[in-house]
Residue frames relative to the residue before (quaternion, step in Angstrom):
aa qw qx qy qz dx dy dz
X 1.0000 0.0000 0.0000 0.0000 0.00 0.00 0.00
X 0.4060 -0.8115 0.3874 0.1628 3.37 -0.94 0.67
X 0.5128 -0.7257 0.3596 0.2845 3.88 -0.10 1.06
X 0.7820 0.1750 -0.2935 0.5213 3.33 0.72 0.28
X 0.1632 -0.7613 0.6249 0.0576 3.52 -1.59 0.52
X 0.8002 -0.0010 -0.0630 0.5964 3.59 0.57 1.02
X 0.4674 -0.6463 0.3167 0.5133 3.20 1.61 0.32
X 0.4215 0.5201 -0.5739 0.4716 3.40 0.75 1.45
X 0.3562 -0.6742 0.5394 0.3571 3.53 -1.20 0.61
X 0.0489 0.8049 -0.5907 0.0283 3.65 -1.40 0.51
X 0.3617 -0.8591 0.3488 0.0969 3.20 -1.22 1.18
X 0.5583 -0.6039 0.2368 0.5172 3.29 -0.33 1.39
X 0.6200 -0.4712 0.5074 0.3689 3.41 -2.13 0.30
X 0.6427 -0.5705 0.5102 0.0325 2.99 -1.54 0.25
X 0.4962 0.6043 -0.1929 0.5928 3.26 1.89 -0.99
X 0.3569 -0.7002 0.6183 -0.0071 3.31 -1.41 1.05
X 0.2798 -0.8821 0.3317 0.1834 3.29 0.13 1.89
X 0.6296 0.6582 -0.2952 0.2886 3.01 1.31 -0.32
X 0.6156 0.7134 -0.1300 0.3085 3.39 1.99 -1.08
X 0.2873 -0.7070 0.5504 0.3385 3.92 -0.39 0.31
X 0.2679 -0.7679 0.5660 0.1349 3.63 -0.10 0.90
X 0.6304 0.5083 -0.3158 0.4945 3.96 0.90 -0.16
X 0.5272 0.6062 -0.4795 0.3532 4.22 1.45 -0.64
X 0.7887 -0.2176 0.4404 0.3697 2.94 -1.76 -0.59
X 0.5957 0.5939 -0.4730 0.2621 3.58 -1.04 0.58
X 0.4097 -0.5842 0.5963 0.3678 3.51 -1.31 -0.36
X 0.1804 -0.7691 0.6128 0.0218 3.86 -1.24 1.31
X 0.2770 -0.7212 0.6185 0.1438 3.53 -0.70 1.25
X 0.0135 0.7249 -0.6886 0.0155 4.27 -0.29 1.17
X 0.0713 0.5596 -0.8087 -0.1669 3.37 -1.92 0.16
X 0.0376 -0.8028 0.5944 -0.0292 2.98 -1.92 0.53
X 0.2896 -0.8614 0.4170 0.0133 3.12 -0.21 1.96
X 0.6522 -0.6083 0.4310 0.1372 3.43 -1.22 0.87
X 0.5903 -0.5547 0.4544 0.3706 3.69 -0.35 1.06
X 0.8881 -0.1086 -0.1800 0.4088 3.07 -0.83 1.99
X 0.6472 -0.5528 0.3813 0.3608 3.28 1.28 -0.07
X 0.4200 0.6853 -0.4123 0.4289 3.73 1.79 -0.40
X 0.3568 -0.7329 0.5547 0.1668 3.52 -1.47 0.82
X 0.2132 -0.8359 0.4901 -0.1251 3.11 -0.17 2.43
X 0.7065 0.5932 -0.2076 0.3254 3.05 1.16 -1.25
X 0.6982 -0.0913 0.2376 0.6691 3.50 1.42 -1.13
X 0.2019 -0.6427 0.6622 0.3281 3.06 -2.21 -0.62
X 0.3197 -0.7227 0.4995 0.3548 3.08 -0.95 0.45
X 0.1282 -0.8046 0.5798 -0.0064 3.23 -1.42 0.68
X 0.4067 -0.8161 0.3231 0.2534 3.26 -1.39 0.74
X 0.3571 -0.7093 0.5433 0.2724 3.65 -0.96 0.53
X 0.0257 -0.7666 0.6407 0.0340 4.02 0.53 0.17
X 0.0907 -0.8306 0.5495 -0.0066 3.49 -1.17 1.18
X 0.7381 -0.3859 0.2445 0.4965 3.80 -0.76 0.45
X 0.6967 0.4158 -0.2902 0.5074 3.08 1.03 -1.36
X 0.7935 -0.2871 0.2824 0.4562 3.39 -1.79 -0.32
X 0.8568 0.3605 -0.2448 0.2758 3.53 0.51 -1.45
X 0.1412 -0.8199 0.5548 0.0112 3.29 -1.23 0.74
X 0.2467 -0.8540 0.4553 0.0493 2.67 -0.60 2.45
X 0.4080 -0.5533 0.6863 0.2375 3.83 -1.66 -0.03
X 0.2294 0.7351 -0.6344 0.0669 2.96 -1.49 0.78
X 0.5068 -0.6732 0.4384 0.3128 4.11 -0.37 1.03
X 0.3931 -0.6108 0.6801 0.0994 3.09 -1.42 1.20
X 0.0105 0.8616 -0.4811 -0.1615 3.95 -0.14 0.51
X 0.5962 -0.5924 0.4894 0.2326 3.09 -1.08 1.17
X 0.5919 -0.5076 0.4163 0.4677 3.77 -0.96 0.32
X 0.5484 0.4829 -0.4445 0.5181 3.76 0.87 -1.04
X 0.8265 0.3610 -0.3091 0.3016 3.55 0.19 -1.41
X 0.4302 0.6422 -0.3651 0.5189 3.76 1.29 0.47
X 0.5143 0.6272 -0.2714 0.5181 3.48 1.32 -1.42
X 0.7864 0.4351 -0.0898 0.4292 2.92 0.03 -1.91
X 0.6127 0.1681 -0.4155 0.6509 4.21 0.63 0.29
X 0.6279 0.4608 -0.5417 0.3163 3.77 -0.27 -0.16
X 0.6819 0.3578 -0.4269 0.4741 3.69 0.95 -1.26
X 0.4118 0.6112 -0.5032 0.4512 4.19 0.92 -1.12
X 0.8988 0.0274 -0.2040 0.3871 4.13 -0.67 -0.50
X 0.6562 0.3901 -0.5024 0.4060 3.29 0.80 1.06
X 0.3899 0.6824 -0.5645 0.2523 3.44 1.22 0.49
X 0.3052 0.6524 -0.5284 0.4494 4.18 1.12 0.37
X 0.7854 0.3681 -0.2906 0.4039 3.57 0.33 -1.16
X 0.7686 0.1619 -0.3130 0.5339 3.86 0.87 0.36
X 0.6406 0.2540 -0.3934 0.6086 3.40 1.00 1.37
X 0.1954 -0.8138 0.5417 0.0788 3.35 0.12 1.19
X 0.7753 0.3859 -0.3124 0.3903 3.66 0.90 -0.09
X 0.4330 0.6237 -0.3925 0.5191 3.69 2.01 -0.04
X 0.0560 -0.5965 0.7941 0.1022 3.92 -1.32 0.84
X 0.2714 -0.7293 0.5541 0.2956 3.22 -1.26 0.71
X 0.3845 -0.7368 0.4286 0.3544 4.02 -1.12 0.38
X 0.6926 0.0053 0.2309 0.6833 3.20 -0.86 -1.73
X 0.0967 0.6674 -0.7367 0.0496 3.55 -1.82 0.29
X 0.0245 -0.7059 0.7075 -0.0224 3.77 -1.35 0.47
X 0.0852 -0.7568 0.6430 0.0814 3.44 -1.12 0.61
X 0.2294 -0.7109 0.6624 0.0572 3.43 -1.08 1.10
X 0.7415 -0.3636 0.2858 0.4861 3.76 -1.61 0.04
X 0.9175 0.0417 -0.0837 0.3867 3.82 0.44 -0.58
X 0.6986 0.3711 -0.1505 0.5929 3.29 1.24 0.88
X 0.3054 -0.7828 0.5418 0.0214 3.25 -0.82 0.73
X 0.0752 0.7773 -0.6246 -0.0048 4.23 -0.03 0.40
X 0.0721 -0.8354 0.5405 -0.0683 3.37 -1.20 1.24
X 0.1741 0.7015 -0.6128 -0.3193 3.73 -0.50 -0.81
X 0.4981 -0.7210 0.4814 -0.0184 2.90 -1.81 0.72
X 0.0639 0.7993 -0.5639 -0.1976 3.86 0.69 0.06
X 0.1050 -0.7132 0.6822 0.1219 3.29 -1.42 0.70
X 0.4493 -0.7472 0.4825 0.0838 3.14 -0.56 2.09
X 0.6332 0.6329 -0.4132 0.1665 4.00 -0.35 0.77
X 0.2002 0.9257 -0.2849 0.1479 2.88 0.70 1.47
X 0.3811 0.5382 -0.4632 0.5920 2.60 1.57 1.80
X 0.6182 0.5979 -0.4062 0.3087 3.40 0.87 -0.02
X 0.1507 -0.8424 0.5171 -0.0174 3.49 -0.95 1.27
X 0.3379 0.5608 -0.5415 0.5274 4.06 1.30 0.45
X 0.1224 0.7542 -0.6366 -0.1045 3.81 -0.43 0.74
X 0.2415 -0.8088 0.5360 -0.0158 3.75 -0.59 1.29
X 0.2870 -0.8318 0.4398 0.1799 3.18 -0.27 1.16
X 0.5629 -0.6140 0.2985 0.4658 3.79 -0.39 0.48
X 0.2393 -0.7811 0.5484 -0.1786 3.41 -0.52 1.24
X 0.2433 -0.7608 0.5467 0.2512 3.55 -1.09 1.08
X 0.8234 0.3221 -0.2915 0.3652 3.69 -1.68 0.88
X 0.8319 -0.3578 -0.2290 0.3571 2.98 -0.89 1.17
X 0.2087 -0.7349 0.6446 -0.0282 3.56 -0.84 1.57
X 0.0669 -0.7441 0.6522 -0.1286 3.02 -1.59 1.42
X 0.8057 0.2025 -0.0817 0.5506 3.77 -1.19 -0.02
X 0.7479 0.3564 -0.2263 0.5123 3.94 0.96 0.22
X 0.8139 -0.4490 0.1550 0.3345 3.69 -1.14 0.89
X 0.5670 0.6015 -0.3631 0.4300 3.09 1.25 -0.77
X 0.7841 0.3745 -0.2105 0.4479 3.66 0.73 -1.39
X 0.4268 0.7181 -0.3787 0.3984 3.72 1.69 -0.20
X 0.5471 0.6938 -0.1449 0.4452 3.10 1.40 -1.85
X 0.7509 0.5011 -0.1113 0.4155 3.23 0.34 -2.04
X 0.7649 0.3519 -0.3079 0.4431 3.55 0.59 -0.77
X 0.6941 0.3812 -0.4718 0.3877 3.50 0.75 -0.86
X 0.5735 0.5779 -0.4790 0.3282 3.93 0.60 -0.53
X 0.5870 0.5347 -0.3809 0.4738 3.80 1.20 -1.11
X 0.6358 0.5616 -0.2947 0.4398 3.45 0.52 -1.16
X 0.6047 0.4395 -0.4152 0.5184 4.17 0.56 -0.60
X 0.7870 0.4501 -0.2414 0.3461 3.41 0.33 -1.82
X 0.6126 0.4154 -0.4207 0.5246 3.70 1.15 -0.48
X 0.8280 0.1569 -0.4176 0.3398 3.44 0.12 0.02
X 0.4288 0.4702 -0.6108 0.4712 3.21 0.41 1.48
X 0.4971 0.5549 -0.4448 0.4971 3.72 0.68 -0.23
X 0.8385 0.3591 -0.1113 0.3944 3.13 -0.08 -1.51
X 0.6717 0.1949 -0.3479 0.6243 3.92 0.79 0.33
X 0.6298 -0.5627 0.4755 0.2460 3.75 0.46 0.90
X 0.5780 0.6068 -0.5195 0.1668 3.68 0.30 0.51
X 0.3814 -0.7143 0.5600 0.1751 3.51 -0.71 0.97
X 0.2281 -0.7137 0.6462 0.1448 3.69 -0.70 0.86
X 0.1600 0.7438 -0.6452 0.0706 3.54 -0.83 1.06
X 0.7863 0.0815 0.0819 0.6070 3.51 -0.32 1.23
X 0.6801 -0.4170 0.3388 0.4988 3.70 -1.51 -0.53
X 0.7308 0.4658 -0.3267 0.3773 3.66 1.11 0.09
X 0.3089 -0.7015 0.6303 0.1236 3.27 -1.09 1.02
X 0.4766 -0.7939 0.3636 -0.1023 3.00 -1.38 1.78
X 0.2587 0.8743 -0.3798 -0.1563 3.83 1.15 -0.09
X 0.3439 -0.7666 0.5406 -0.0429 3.22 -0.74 1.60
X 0.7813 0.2653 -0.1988 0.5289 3.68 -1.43 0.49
């Protein structure tokens, strides 16, 4: 593969050309917020009497958005169960089981238009955050969310 792509360097994919990304199995995804900026939350501390002092994320309405659409992405993939998942300020890690363990069309991963497989799983829940930020006007600046109009 070739290190640039418009005369930008980039770093190979991650994806396994050989794999059907739609079969049976459990998929470990993260997904990181435009530029890396903490949209989702802040973390904060909880310091206790005792010695230890725990963290836990303040979520941001997006970063509320962004676990409500994350366990309802079952209801427009009747065969996806969602697993464990945790969301931090600029990213989100999940795993996913895609339930089909009757399916026998293995499809190797394959460029342009992806359906019924991770790729389009991916695609909807990310559309699904960003439209509802569009559509209630929130401006993402930094870890704060802005409501405007």
């Amino acid at each position: 593969m070739d290190d640039k792509f418009k005369n930008k360097y980039r770093t190979a994919p991650a994806r396994r050309l050989s794999l059907d990304y739609g079969s049976h199995g459990l998929y470990f995804v993260t997904i990181c917020t435009k530029g890396r900026l903490p949209y989702l939350g802040d973390v904060i501390s909880n310091a206790s009497q005792e010695t230890q002092n725990i963290a836990s994320l303040q979520k941001t309405c997006i970063g509320e958005v962004s676990e409500k659409n994350w366990l309802d992405i079952p209801k427009h993939f009747n065969f996806v169960e969602v697993d464990e998942y945790v969301i931090m300020p600029n990213h989100i890690h999940g795993i996913l089981f895609i339930n089909k363990p009757d399916k026998e069309d293995w499809q190797t991963n394959k460029f342009g238009a992806q359906s019924q497989n991770l790729a389009s799983i991916i695609r909807g829940y990310k559309a699904s955050v960003k439209a509802y930020a569009t559509s209630n006007n929130i401006e993402l600046i930094g870890s704060q969310n802005i409501m405007t109009g």
